[in-house]
C-alpha positions in Angstrom: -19.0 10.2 -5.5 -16.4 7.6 -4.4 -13.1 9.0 -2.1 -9.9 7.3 -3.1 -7.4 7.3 -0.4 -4.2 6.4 -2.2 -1.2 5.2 -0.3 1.9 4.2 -1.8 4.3 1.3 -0.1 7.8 1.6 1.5 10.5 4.7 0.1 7.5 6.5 -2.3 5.5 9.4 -1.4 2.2 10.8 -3.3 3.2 11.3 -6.2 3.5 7.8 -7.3 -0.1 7.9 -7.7 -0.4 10.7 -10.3 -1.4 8.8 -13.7 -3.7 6.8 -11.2 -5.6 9.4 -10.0 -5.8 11.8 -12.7 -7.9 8.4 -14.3 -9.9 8.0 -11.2 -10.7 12.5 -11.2 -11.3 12.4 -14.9 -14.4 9.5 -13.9 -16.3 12.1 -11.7 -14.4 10.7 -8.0 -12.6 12.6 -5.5 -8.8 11.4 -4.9 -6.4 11.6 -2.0 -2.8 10.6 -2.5 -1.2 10.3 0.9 2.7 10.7 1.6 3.4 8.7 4.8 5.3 10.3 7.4 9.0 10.3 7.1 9.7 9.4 3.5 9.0 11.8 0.3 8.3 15.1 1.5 8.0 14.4 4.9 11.6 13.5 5.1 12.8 14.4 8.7 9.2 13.5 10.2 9.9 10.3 13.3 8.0 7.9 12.5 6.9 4.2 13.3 4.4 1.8 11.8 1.3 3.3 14.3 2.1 6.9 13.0 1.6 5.7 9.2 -2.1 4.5 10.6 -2.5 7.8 12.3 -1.2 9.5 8.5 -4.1 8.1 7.2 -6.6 8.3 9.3 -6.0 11.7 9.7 -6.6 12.2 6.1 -10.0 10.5 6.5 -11.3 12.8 9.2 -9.5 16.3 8.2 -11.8 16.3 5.4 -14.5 14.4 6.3 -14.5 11.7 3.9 -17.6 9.5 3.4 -17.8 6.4 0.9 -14.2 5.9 1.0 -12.6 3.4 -0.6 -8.8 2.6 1.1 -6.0 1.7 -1.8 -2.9 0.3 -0.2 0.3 -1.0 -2.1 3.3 -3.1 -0.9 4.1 -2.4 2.8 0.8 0.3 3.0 -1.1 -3.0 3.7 -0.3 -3.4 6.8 -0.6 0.5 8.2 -4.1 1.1 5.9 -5.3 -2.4 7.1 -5.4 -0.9 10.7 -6.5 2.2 9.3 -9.7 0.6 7.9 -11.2 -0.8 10.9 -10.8 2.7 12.8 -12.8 4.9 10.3 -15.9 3.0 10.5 -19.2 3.6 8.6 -16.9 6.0 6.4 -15.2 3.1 4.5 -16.6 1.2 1.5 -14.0 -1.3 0.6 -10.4 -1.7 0.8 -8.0 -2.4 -2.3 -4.6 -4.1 -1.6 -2.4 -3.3 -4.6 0.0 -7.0 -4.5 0.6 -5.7 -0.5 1.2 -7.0 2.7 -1.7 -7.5 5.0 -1.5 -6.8 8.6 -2.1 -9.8 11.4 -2.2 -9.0 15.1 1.3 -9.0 16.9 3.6 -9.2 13.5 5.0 -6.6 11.6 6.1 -5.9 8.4 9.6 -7.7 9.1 7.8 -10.4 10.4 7.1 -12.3 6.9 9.9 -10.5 5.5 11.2 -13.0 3.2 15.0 -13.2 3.9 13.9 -13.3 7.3 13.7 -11.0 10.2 16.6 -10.7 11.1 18.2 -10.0 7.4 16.1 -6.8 7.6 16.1 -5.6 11.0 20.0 -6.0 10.3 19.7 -4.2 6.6 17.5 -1.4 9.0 20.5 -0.6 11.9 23.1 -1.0 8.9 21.3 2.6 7.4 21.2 4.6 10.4 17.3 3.1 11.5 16.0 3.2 8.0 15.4 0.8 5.1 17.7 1.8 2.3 15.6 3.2 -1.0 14.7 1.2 -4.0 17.9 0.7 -6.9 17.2 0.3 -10.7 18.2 -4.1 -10.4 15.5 -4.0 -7.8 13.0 -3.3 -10.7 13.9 -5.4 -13.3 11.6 -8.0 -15.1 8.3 -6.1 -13.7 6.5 -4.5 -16.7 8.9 -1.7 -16.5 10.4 1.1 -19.2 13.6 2.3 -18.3 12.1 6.1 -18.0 9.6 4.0 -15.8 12.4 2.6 -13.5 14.6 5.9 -13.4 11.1 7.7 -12.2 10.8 5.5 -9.1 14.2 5.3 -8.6 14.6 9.1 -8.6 11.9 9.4 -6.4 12.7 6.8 -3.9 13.6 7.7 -0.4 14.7 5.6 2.2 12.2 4.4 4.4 11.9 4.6 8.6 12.5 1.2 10.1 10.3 1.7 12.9 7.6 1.3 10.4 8.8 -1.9 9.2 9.5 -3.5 12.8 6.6 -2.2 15.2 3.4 -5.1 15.6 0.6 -3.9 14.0 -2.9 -3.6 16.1 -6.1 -5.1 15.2 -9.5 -4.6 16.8 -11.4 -7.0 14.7 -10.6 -10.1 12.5 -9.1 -8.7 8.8 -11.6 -11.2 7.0 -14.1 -9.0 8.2 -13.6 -6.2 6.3 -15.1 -5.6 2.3 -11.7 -6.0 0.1 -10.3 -6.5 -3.2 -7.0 -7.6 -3.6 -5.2 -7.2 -6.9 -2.5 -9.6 -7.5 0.5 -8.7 -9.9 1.6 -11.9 -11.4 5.3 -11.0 -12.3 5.8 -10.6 -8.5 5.1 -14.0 -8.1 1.4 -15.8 -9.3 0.0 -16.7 -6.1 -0.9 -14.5 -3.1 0.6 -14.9 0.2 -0.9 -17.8 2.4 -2.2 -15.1 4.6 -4.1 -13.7 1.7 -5.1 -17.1 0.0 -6.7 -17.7 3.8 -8.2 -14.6 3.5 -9.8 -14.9 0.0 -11.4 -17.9 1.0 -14.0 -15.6 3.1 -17.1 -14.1 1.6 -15.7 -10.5 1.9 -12.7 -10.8 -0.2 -12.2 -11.0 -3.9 -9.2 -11.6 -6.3 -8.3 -9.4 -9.5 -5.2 -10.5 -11.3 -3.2 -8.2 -13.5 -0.3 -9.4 -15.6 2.4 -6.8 -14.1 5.0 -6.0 -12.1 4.9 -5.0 -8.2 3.9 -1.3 -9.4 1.3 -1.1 -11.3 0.5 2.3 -11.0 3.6 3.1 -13.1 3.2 -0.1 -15.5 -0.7 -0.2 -16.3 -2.5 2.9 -14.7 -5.8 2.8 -17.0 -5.8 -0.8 -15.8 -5.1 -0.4 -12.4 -7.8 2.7 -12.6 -10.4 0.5 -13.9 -10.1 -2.2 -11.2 -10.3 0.6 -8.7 -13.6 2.0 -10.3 -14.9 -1.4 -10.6 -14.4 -2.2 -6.7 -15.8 1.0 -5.9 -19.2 -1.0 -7.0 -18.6 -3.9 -5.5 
């Protein structure tokens, strides 16, 4: 039986994983939604970008997960990334849900795409956090409008620190077993930090013709590709 670790990106908590998991439970697997420190219901919790790692590979060795297979989304990329390479012989793969990846000494800010500065600016502008997701912020991806009010509803705003702190790596990303899922309405070609990645042996593509949340907009799709990587 398969683990799913299920981490959401910046301002949502667990529960953005619901219709996703209840696919992945109903096919015989374990699941694991994780809400990262500070946002959801861990509002009022301090936390930066190497507490998030810690959030998750907690998770891992609180219940002794084996076969476990790491689903990241968005900004999760970066903290599960790290998180991958420090649970060892208990991870099977890694899925990155059209998310950022980590790379030694950046942060999330750092390929931020207004610039650093824009957001670091955005972050001190909210009292240290990154203000939540708004209904325009949503348009054109695959969305119904019960869709959008959902996230929106659920949304809370993120802690900077998370989004500004350099991420840590022990060991070269290429090295690890992934899939990464691109969602072609956010734009039809990965990153060039991705591409570079995908060029290795231990990385493969899976498009889906969606919006950035997927888990909201195709769920049985998404499901399947993470049932489908769970064999790879």
């Amino acid at each position: 039986m398969t683990q799913y670790v299920l981490v959401a990106g910046a301002w949502l908590g667990s529960w953005a994983w619901d219709e996703v998991a209840a696919q992945l439970r109903a096919a015989g697997h374990g699941t694991h939604p994780v809400t990262l420190s500070g946002v959801a219901d861990r509002q009022g919790v301090s936390a930066g970008q190497q507490t998030h790692v810690q959030d998750i590979v907690d998770e891992v060795e609180r219940l002794d997960l084996r076969d476990v297979v790491l689903v990241r989304h968005s900004y999760s990329g970066i903290p599960v990334g790290q998180a991958a390479e420090r649970i060892g012989d208990r991870l099977a793969r890694v899925v990155f849900v059209d998310s950022n990846v980590p790379a030694e000494g950046q942060s999330f800010a750092s390929a931020w795409w207004e610039g650093p500065a824009k957001l670091q600016a955005s972050i001190v502008a909210n009292d240290g956090f990154w203000a939540p997701l708004a209904a325009a912020d949503c348009d054109g991806q695959d969305l119904t409008d019960e869709q959008i009010a959902r996230i929106v509803a659920g949304a809370t705003a993120h802690p900077g620190a998370s989004l500004t702190e350099p991420a840590v790596l022990k060991r070269p990303l290429g090295e690890l077993p992934a899939t990464y899922v691109k969602c072609l309405l956010d734009g039809a070609e990965p990153s060039d930090d991705v591409t570079e990645l995908l060029a290795g042996s231990r990385w493969d593509l899976v498009q889906m013709d969606t919006g950035h949340w997927p888990m909201f907009s195709r769920p049985r799709e998404l499901a399947g590709i993470l049932l489908d990587a769970a064999g790879k």
